[in-house]
C-alpha positions in Angstrom: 34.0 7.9 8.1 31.8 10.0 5.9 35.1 10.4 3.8 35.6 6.8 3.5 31.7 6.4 2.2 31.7 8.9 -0.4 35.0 6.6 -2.0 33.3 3.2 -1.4 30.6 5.0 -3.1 32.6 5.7 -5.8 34.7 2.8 -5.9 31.4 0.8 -6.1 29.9 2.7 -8.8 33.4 2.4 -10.9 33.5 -1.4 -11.3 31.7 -4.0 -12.6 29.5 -6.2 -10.4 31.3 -9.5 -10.6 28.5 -12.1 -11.4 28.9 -15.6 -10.4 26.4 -18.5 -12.0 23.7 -19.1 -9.5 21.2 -22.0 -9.1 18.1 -21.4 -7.5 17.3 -21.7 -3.5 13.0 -22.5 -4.1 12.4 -25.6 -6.2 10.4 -24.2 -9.6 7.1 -25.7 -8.2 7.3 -23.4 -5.3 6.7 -20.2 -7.5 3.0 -21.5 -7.6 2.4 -20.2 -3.8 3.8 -16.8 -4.2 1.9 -13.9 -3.5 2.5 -10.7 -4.9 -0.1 -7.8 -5.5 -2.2 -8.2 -7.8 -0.7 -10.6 -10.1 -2.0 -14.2 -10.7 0.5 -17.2 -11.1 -1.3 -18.9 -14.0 1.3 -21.9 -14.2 4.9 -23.3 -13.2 6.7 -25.7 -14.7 10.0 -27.4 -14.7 11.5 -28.7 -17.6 15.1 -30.5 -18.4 14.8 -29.5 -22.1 12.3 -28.3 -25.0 11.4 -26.4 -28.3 9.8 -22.9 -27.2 8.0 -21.2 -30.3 7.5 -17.9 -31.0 4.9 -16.0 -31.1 6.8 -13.9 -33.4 6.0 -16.2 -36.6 9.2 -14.6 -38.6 11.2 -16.2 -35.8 12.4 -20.1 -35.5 11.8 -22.1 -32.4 14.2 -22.1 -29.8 16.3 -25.1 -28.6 16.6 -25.5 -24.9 19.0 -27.5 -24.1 19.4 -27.0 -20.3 16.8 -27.3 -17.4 14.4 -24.3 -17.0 11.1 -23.2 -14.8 8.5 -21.6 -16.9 6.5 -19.5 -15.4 3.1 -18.1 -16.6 1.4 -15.1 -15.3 -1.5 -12.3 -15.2 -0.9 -8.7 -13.7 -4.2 -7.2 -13.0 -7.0 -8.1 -15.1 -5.6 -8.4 -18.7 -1.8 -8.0 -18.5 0.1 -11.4 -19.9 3.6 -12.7 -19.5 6.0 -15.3 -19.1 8.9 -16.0 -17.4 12.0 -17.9 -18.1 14.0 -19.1 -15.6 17.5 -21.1 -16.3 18.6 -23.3 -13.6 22.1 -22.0 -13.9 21.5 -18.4 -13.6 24.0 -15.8 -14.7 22.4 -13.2 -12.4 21.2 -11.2 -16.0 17.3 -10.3 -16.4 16.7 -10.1 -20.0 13.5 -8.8 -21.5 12.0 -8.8 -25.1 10.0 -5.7 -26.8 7.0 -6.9 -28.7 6.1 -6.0 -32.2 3.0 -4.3 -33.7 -0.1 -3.7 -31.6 1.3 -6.8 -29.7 -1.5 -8.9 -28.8 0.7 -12.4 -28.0 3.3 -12.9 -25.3 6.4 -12.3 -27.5 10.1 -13.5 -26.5 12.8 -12.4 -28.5 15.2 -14.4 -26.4 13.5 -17.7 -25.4 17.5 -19.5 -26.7 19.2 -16.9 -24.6 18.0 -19.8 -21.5 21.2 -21.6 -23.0 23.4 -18.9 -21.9 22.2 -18.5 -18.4 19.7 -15.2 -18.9 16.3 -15.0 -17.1 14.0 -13.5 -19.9 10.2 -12.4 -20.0 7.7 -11.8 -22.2 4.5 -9.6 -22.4 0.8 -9.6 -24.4 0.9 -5.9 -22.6 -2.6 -6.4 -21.8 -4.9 -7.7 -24.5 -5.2 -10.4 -27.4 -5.1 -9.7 -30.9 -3.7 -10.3 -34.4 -0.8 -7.7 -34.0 -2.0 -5.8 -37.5 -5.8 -5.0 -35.8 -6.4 -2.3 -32.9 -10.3 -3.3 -32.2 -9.5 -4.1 -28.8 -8.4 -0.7 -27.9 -11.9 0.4 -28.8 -13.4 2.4 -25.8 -11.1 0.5 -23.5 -9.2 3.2 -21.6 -7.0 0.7 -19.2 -5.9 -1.2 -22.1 -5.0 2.1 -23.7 -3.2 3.0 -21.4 -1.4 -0.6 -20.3 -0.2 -0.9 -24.3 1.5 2.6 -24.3 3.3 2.7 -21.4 2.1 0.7 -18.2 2.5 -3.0 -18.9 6.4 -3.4 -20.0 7.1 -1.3 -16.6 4.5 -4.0 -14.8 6.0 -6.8 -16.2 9.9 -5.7 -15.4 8.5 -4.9 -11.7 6.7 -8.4 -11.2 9.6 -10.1 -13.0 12.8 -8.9 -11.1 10.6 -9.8 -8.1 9.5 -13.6 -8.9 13.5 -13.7 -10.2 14.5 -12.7 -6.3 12.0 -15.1 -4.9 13.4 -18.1 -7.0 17.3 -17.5 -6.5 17.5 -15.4 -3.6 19.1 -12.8 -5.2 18.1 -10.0 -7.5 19.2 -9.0 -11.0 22.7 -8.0 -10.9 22.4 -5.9 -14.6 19.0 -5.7 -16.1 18.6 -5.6 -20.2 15.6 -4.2 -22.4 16.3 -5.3 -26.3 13.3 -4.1 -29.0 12.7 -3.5 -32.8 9.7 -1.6 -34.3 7.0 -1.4 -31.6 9.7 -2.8 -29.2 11.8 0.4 -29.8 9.5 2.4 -29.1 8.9 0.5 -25.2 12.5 0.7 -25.0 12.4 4.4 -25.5 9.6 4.8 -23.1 11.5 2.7 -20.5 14.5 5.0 -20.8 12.2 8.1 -20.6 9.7 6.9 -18.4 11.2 4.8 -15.8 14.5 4.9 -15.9 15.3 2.5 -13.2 14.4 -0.5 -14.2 17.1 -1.4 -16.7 20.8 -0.9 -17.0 21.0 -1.4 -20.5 18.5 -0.4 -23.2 18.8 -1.1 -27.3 16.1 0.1 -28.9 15.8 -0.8 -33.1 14.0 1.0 -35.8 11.6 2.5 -32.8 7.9 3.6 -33.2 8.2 6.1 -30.4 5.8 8.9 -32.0 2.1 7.0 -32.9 -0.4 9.5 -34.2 2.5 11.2 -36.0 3.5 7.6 -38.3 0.0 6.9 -38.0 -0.5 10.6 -40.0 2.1 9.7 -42.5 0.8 6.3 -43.4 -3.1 7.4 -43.6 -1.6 10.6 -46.2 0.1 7.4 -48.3 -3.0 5.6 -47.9 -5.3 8.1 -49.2 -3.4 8.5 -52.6 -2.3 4.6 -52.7 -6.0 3.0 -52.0 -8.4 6.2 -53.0 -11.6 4.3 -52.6 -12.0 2.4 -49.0 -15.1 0.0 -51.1 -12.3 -1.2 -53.3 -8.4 -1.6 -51.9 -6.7 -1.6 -55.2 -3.4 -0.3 -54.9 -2.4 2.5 -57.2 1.1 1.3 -57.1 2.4 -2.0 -59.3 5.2 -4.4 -59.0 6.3 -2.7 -61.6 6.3 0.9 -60.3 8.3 -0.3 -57.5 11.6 -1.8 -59.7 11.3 1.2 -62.1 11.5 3.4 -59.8 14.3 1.6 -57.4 16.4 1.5 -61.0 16.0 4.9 -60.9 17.3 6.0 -57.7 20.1 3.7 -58.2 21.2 4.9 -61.3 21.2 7.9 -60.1 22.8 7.7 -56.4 24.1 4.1 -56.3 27.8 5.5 -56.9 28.4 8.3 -54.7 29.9 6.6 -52.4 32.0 5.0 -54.8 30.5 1.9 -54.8 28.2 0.2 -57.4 26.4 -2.3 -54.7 23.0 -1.1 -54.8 23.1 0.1 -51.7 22.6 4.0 -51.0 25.4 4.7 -47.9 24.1 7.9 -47.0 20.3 8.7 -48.3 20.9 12.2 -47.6 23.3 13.0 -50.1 20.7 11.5 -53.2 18.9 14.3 -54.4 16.1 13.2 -56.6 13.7 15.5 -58.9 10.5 13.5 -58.6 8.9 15.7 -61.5 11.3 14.2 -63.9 9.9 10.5 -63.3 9.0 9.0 -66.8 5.1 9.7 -67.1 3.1 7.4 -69.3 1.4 8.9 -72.1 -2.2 9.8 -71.8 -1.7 8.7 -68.3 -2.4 5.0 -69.1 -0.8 3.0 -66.8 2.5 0.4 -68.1 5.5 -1.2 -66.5 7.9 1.6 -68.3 6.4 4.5 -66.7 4.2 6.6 -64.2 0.7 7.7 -64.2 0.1 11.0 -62.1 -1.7 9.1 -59.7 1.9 6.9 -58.7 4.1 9.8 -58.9 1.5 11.5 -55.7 1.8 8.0 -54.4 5.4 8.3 -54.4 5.6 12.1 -53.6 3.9 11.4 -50.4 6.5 8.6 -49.2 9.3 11.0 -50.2 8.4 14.2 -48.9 7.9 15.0 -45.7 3.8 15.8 -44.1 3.5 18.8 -42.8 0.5 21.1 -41.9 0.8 25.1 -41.6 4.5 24.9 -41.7 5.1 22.4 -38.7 6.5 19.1 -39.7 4.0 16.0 -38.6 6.5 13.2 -39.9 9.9 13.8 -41.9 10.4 11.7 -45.8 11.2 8.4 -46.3 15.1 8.0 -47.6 15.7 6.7 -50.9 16.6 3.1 -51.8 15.6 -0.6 -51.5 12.1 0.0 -53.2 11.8 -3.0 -54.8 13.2 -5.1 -52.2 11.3 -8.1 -51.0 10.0 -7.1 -47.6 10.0 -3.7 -48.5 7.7 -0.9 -50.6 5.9 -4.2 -51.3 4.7 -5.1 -48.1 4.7 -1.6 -46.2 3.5 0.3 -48.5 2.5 -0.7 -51.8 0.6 -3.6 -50.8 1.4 -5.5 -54.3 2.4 -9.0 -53.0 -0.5 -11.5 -52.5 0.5 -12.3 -48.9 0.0 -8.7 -47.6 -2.8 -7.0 -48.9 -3.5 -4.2 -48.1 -0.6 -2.7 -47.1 0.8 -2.8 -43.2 1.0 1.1 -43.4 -3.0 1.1 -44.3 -3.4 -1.7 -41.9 -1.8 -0.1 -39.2 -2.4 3.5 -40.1 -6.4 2.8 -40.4 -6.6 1.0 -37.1 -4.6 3.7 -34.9 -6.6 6.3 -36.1 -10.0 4.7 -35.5 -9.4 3.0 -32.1 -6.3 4.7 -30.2 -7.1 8.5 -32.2 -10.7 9.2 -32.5 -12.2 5.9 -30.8 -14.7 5.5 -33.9 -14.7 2.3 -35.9 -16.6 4.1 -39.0 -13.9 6.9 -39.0 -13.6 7.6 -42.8 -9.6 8.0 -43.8 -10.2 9.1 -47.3 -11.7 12.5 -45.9 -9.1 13.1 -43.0 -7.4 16.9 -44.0 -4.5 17.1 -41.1 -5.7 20.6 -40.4 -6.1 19.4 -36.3 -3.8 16.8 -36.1 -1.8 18.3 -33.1 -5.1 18.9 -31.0 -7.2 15.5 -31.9 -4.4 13.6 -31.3 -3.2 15.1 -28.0 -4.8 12.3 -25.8 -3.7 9.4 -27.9 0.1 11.0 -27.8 0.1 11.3 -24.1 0.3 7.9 -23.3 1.6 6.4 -26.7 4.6 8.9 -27.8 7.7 8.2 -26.4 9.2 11.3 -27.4 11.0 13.3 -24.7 14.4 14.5 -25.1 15.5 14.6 -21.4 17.4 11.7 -20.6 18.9 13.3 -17.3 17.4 10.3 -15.3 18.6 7.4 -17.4 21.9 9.2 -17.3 21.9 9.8 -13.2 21.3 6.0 -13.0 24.2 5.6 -15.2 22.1 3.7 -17.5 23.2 3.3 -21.6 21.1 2.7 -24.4 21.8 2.1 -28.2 19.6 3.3 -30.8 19.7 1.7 -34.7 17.8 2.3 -37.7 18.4 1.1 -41.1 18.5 3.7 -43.3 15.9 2.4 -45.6 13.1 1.1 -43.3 9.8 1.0 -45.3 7.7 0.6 -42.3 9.5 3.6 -40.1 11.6 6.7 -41.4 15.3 6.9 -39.7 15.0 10.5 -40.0 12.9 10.5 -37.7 14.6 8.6 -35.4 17.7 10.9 -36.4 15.2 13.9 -36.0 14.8 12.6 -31.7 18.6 12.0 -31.0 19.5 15.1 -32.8 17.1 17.2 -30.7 18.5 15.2 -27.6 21.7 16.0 -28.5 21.1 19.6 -28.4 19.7 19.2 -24.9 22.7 17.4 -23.9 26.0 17.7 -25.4 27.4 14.5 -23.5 24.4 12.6 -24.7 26.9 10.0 -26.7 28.1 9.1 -23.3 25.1 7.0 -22.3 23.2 7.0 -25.6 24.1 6.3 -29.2 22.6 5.6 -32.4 23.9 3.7 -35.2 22.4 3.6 -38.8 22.6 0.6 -41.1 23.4 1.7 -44.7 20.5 -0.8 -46.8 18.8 -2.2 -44.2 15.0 -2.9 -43.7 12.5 -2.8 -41.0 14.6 -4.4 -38.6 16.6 -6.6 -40.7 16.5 -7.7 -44.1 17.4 -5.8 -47.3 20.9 -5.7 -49.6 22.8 -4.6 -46.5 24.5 -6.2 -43.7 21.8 -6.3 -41.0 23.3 -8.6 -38.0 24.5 -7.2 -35.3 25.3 -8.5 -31.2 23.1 -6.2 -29.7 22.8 -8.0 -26.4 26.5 -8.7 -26.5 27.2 -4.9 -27.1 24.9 -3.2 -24.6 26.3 -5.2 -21.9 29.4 -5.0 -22.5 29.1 -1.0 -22.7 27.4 -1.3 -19.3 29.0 -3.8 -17.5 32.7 -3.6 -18.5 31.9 0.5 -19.5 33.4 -0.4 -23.0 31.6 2.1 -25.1 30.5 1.0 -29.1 32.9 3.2 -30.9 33.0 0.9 -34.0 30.4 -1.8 -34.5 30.7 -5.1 -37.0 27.5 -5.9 -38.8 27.7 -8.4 -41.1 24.9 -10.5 -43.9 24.2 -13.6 -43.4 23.1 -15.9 -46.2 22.3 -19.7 -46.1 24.0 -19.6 -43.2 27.3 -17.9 -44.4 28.6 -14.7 -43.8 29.1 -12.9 -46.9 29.9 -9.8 -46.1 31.2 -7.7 -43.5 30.7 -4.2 -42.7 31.7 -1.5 -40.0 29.1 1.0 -38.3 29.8 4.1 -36.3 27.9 5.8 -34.0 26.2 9.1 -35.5 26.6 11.8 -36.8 29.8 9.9 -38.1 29.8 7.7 -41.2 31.5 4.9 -43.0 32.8 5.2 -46.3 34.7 2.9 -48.9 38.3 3.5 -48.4 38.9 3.5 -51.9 40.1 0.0 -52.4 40.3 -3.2 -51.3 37.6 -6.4 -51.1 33.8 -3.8 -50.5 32.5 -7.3 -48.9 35.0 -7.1 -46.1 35.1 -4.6 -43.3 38.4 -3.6 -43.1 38.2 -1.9 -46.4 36.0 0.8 -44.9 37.0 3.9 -43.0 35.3 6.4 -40.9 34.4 10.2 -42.1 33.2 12.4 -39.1 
């Protein structure tokens, strides 16, 4: 007998579970009257149809087009959320990361309903603008919910009203997040590995005080006095200098696309920038006050030899949604710049808890000790995934390679380091790398990709991502096609052929 467990063990663990489309036992209004420790049912609702908007403005409303409960919810005293509930189930809890310093409920995958997923949504514990920290200030428990308590909460609570409602748990369990969301999709997988199957986890902010660091050394050299936020930087500065870099690494991959493949191979002597004479500033050259600017993007911050946060890689300066929002600050629409925005307000109310805390006279020389506290329940940083892998758990990691608003090499620095720790690491985790792609999308590269589709298919039918399609979508039209492998491998031109359509690329290892 003990024989026969140990291979329906195995046998059970070998093959998918074989999900069926289920419809709920508990009419929607019923969810009202559950109880559940500490957690308040704010609202239940039962709809044929709708439009759900975002609370992500960058995103277009959803159409529903089949019958949903709605469910709205508290967890303790501040923690938000919202549950989706499809009346033809596909037994597949899917939950959003949120972006920023949060602040909203925010639901990637309200139109995911259509296709039978349960999805949820979290505020992760306060209200804000996203951009602003304030509510952090002195206020320990929502500290501590942001970091790394109120995704976990929210998965918990979820999976439970989703068994109340259908009689059935979760067969497979999904976490999808960009930016802030990558970085709860890495704590998940570090933190509590059990509560999803499948993890992707996009352009991730997984080590705060560190970026923070970085964007408060480009702040002090873009927008030198706090009384008057003038960027140092221009419009200008930005196209002359992306004209640069191209000229001078656009073609080693063979390609004259404006698109850098592999930022590591352009090697780029800032000192021979054109300087403008006299140091007066015009759209043909640099004043010594840009080139630091620009030095301290490009280089990486360090203090007494010990790396705080690596360089940004070259490429896509002048890119709308790029140097001009993140870190110039030179558009209209986003001024000052989302790296002084969010560099200012980490330090002040998540760092050092002071709201007069003066960046322009912040030296680095402590960082590792004043920002222990903060990093203990905001970094995401571990490189043990034993856990994740013992629950035979997978995630994907991406990064394009010329986020403005996070540096891949960092992200590269963290799988790299969790490689060394485990050799078999591409077994349950990879990472993939966009060649010309923004923060999260956006930029001259192809930057859309099925990463729901992809993680579940790894998990569920254990097809691993050996070669990935992304594509660029314009006006609705593909225009281009592209293939991504998983690192450290890369995709090169093959030589000839159509550069717009995948199968003209090869891999080099």
């Amino acid at each position: 007998m003990k024989g026969c467990a140990i291979i329906c063990l195995f046998l059970w663990l070998s093959f998918p579970i074989l999900v069926e489309a289920q419809a709920p036992c508990i009419p929607c209004e019923k969810l009202k009257d559950l109880k559940l420790p500490e957690v308040t049912i704010l609202s239940v609702e039962s709809r044929v149809s709708d439009t759900l908007r975002h609370d992500e403005p960058w995103l277009p409303p959803s159409i529903i087009t089949k019958p949903f409960c709605r469910v709205m919810g508290r967890i303790s005293a501040e923690i938000n959320f919202e549950l989706l509930l499809p009346q033809q189930w596909n037994g597949r809890f899917l939950m959003s990361g949120g972006g920023g310093f949060v602040g909203s409920i925010q639901n990637s995958f309200k139109d995911r309903l259509n296709e039978g997923y349960a999805s949820a949504g979290t505020d992760t514990g306060h209200q804000g603008s996203g951009v602003s920290a304030e509510w952090a200030y002195d206020n320990m428990e929502r500290q501590i919910n942001f970091g790394r308590l109120a995704i976990h909460r929210t998965t918990v609570i979820s999976k439970a009203i989703i068994e109340a409602f259908y009689c059935s748990a979760p067969a497979y369990s999904y976490f999808l997040g960009c930016s802030r969301g990558g970085g709860q999709a890495m704590m998940e997988a570090q933190v509590y590995p059990q509560d999803f199957n499948g993890i992707v986890a996009g352009a991730p902010a997984f080590s705060w005080p560190a970026t923070g660091a970085k964007f408060i050394n480009v702040n002090q050299k873009n927008y030198p006095d706090p009384k008057n936020l003038k960027p140092v930087l221009t419009s200008d500065n930005l196209k002359l200098l992306q004209d640069y870099v191209l000229k001078q690494c656009d073609n080693l991959d063979g390609l004259s696309d404006k698109i850098i493949n592999d930022p590591r191979d352009c090697k780029i002597d800032l000192s021979k920038l054109p300087l403008c004479p006299g140091n007066q500033s015009s759209p043909t050259c640099f004043t010594k006050e840009q080139v630091e600017v620009i030095r301290a993007v490009y280089e990486p911050l360090e203090v007494d030899q010990k790396t705080i946060y690596p360089a940004f890689p070259f490429g896509e300066e002048a890119d709308q949604g790029s140097w001009d929002v993140w870190i110039a600050g030179t558009t209209p629409y986003q001024q000052p710049s989302l790296h002084y925005l969010f560099g200012i307000n980490m330090f002040k109310y998540l760092v050092f808890n002071d709201s007069s805390w003066d960046y322009t006279k912040y030296n680095f020389k402590n960082f590792f000790e004043q920002t222990r506290y903060a990093a203990a329940f905001l970094d995401a940083t571990q490189t043990d995934y034993s856990e994740f892998k013992k629950n035979n758990a997978k995630m994907i990691m991406y990064h394009g390679w010329n986020d403005p608003a996070l540096s891949a090499y960092s992200t590269i620095d963290h799988y790299e380091a969790a490689m060394q720790r485990d050799r078999d690491i591409q077994s349950y985790i990879r990472l993939f790398l966009l060649p010309g792609v923004l923060h999260c999308g956006g930029g001259t590269g192809c930057d859309n990709v099925d990463w729901v589709g992809l993680i579940r298919d790894w998990v569920e039918n254990n097809k691993a991502p050996e070669r990935i399609i992304s594509s660029k979508i314009t006006q609705g039209k593909t225009v281009a096609t592209k293939p991504i492998y998983p690192y450290p491998k890369i995709t090169v031109y093959g030589g000839s052929g159509d550069p717009s359509q995948e199968k003209s690329y090869k891999v080099k290892n």
